[in-house]
Structures are given as C-alpha cells and as structure tokens.
N, C-alpha and C positions, 0 to 999 in steps of 0.2 A: 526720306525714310527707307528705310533696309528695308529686304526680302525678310527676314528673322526679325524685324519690330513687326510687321504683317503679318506675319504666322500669330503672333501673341495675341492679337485682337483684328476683329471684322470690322470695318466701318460700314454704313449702309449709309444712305437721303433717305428719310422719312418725313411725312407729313398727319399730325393728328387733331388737326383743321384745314379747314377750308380757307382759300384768300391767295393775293398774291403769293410771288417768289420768297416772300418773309414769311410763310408758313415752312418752310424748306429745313429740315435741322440734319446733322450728321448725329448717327445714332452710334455707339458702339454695340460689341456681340461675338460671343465666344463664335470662332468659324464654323459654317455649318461642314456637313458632311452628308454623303450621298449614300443610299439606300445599294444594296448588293445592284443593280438595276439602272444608276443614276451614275455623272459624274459631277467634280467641284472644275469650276473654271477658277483661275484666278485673273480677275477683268482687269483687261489695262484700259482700254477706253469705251466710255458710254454716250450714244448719239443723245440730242436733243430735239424733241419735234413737239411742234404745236401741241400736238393732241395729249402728249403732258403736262402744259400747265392750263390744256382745257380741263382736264381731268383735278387736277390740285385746287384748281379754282372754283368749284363745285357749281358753275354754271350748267345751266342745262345743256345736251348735247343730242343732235340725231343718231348719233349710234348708241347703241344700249349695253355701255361697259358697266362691270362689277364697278362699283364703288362701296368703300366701307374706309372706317378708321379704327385704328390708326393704318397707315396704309404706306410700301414700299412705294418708291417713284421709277421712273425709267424702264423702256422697251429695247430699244437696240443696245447690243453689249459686243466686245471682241474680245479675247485674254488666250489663254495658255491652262490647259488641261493638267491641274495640279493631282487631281486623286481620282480613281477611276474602282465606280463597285467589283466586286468580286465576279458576277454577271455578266458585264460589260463587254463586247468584241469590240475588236475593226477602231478603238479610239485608245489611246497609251499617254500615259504621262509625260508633256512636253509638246502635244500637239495644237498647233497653234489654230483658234475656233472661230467664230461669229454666229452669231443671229439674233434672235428678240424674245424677251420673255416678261411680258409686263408686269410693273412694281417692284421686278427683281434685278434690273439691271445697274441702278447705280448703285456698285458697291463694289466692296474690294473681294469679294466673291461668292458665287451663286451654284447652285444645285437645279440641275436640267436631267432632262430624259435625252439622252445623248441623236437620240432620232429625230432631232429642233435641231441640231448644227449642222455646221455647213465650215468645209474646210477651208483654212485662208491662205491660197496661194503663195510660194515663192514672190517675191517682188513685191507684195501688196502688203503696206502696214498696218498695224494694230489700229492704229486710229482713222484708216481711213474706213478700216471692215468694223470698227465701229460704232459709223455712222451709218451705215450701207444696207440694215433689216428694213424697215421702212420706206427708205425711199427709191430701194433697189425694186422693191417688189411693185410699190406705184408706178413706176415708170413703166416697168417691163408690162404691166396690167396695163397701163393706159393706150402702148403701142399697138397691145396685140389686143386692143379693145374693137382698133379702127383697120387691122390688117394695112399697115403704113406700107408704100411702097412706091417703088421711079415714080410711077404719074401722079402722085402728090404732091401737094402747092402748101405746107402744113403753119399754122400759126400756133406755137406753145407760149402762154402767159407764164411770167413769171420764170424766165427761161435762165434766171442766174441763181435761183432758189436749187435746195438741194433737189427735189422731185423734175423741176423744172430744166436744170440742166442735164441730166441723163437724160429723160425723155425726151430731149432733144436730140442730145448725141446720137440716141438710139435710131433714131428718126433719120438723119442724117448715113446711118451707117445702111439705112434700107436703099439709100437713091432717093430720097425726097428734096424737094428744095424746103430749108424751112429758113421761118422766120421767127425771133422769140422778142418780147417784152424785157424790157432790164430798164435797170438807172443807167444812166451817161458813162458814169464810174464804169460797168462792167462791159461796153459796148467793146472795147480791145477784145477781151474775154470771149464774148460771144464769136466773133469776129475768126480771130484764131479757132475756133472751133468747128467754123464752116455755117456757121450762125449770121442771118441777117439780121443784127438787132434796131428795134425801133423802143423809141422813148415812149411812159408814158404822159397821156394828159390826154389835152382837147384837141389835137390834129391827130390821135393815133386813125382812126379809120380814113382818114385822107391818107396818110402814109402808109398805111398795108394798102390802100388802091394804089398807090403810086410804084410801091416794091413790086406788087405782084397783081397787075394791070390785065390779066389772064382771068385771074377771082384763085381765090382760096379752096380747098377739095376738102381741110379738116380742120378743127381747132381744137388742138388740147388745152386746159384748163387747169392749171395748177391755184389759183389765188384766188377764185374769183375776181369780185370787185366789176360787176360788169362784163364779162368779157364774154359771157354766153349770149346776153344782149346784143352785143357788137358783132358778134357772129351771127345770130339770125339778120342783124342790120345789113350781113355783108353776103349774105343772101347764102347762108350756109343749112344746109339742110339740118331738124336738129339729129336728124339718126346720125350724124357726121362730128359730133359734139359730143366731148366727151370733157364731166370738169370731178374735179373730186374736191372741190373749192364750195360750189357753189348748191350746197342742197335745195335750196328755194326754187332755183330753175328745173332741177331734179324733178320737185314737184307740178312742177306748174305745164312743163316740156318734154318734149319723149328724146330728152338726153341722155347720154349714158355715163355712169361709173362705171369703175373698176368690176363690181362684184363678181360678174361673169368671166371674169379673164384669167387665164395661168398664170402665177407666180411663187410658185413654191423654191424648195429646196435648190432644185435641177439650176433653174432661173437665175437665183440667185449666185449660185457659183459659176454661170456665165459667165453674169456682170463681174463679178469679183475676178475672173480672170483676164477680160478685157481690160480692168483698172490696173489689172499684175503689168500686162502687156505696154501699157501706152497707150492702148487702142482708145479710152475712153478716156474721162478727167472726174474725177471730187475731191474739186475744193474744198478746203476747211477754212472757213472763213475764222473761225476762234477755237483755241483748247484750253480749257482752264481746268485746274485743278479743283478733288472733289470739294475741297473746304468752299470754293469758290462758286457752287452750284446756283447760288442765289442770282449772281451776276451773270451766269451762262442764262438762265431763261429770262432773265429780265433785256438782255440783247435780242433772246428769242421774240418777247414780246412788241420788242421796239419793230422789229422788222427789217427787211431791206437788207440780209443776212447772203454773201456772194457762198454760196455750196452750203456746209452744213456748220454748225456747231457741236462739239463734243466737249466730256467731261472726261480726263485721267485721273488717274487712281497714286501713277507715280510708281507702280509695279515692273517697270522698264520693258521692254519689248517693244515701243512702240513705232 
C-alpha cells in the first residue's frame, strides 16, 4: 500500500467484545488530526504485550485499567510525525517518534500530546522503538528497583522474554554476574549476551546452586510461574525480590514491583540509545502485518516469544 492510499483512509484494531484474538477486527476512519496543542504520528510499528490481550479478553485483572466498548487496542507505537498543531514547539514534520498511548496504538495513525514521545535515535529502527514503551520502562524499573551492582550474583526469569532480556542486559551492563531462565532454543542468545542461561523444569534450583555456588544476592521476575517461591527456597531475602509476573506473592510477601521506581521519558531514550549504539539487543521474535493482528497475539498468547512481537502498518520507515 502507498503513502497516498494511507492518506485516503485510517485503519485502526478494534475490539467490541470481549474473548479471544477473534474479537480483533480492523476498523476503517477518515484520519484523525491533532488539536493546535497535539501532533498526528503516522505509526509504522506497534509492540504487542500481554497486557493487551489481558485487557480484550475481559478477564479480570490486578491493575485497574479503563475498560469500555467499543474499544481501540495497542500501547506501545513508533512512526514518523506527519502534522504538527499550530502550538506545538521542539517537534516538526518528519521527525521520527516512539512511546505508548493505550487503545491508540494499533493503527495507521494516532493523536498525542507531543509531551508522551520520546525521540528515536539515529541507528535505531521503527520496529524496534516500537516495541520498546513497555518493556523498556519495566526493565529500567525493575533494575533500579534493586540498585543492581558488581557484587550481585542476579537470577532474571524469563531472561529471552522481551522484559526479560533488557533487564538482564541492563544487569549485566552494571557489573553483575547474572544468570536468566530461557528455552534451550535461546541459550546461544543468552550466552552471547554475557547471560548464564539455565533451562527450565525440575533440576532448575539444583542448577542456580551449581552456577552460582556463592548463593544468589537478587532475583528479578519477569514470568512468574514459581519463581518467587524458588527464590525464598534459595534463601533470598524477599526485600531482594522483585517480580512484575507474580501478583499473588506481591500479596502474600514483602516483594517488590516496579511501582516505586523511575521510568519515564529521560529512561527511556537511554535505552533507545544503547539499542542505537549496539550496546544493548531487542529481538523481534515476529512482525506481522496490521491485517495480521489476530495471529500476532495468538503467538503472544502461545508464549515462549525470543524478544518482542510487533505489528506494522506497512507505512515504510521501518
């Protein structure tokens, strides 16, 4: 599809029910436009995260998002600053954007308060900034939760997951030794990345005592599934526990989330520059196209996803 067939009509992912990926439809829509105040992006890639098709699925949830129908899909977005209000400084047509704006992101173009973006480096693609609102900010939260540094011994779950592999990198980039969870498939991955990976199943706490025979000092938590358990097992304090996986231990443990930690704007164009540089890696495990949204979160849902998933628009820049 042309730039000038996009001008002609908007598409959006809409959902106006509840249920799996098969509530997902593509909407059309004459394109919006931004208020003297605001500008239009025109999105070329839109991340995919759990908490999307927690949210379309109308299961209940510990966070306490708006919900209503009919209702936009998508949080993380990256494009190219097509129209800019009258009002506007410091942002011009052409400049290439990222960050999150829930229910608004999958689409071929969105209306923001120009004070949400966050600029995408030289070197750093459309599709990988993205994916990058979300899980750029859990990470940096999760680091600077536990003040990670040289004399850490650190265990990140889930460590080939999009959340999961930054926070490790980041880990890594303090002086820590760490160690992450992955499939078999991604242990090269980890590996190259200065990542000790261990499998899971039923010998993983025999195997973190055998890697790191000293004991453990923190364990991040991307996935649950246990892993807070297996860290009091391995005799980790829980102030040293931090999951954004696992709300139930939340409750039950004086473990920590994110909530308290910095991750805004600033944060975020770190990361995004570290990815510019080489310094850091996100993987895109799959890009599919917007028609294709159905099949991008049903991969989500399947799990076992090596970096992130995203959706393109097809708007080129990427």
């Amino acid at each position: 599809m042309t730039p000038e067939q996009h001008d002609a009509r908007s598409r959006r992912v809409v959902f106006r029910r509840f249920g799996g990926p098969e509530v997902l439809e593509i909407e059309e829509r004459m394109p919006p436009h931004p208020t003297s105040e605001e500008v239009r992006v025109r999105v070329a890639a839109a991340g995919v995260n759990p908490v999307d098709w927690k949210l379309f699925s109308g299961q209940p949830m510990h966070d306490p998002y708006e919900r209503s129908l009919p209702s936009g899909n998508g949080y993380d977005f990256a494009g190219v600053i097509d129209e800019v209000g009258a009002d506007v400084g410091d942002w011009s047509v052409g400049d290439r954007v990222f960050g999150g704006l829930r229910y608004h992101a999958q689409a071929d173009h969105l209306v923001i308060d120009p004070s949400l973006l966050v600029r995408v480096p030289n070197g750093l693609s459309l599709t990988v900034a993205g994916a990058l609102n979300v899980v750029g900010r859990t990470a940096v939260a999760s680091v600077e939760s536990q003040e990670i540094g040289p004399d850490d011994v650190v265990l990140v779950s889930g460590a080939a997951g999009g959340v999961g592999i930054l926070t490790a990198q980041l880990c890594v980039r303090r002086g820590a030794r760490v160690l992450g969870t992955a499939s078999p498939r991604n242990h090269d991955l980890l590996r190259r990345l200065g990542i000790h990976p261990l499998a899971y199943g039923e010998t993983l706490e025999a195997e973190i005592r055998r890697a790191a025979p000293d004991g453990l000092t923190v364990v991040l938590d991307t996935v649950g599934h246990g892993t807070v358990d297996l860290a009091i097992a391995l005799g980790i304090t829980p102030e040293r526990i931090n999951t954004v996986a696992d709300y139930d231990a939340r409750q039950r443990l004086p473990v920590r989330g994110v909530g308290g930690a910095v991750a805004g704007r600033a944060e975020l164009a770190l990361i995004a520059g570290l990815l510019a540089d080489g310094v850091i890696e996100l993987p895109i495990d799959s890009a599919h196209p917007l028609e294709d949204v159905r099949d991008a979160y049903a991969r989500s849902i399947k799990g076992h996803a090596t970096g992130k998933i995203v959706v393109v628009t097809g708007s080129g820049g990427v």
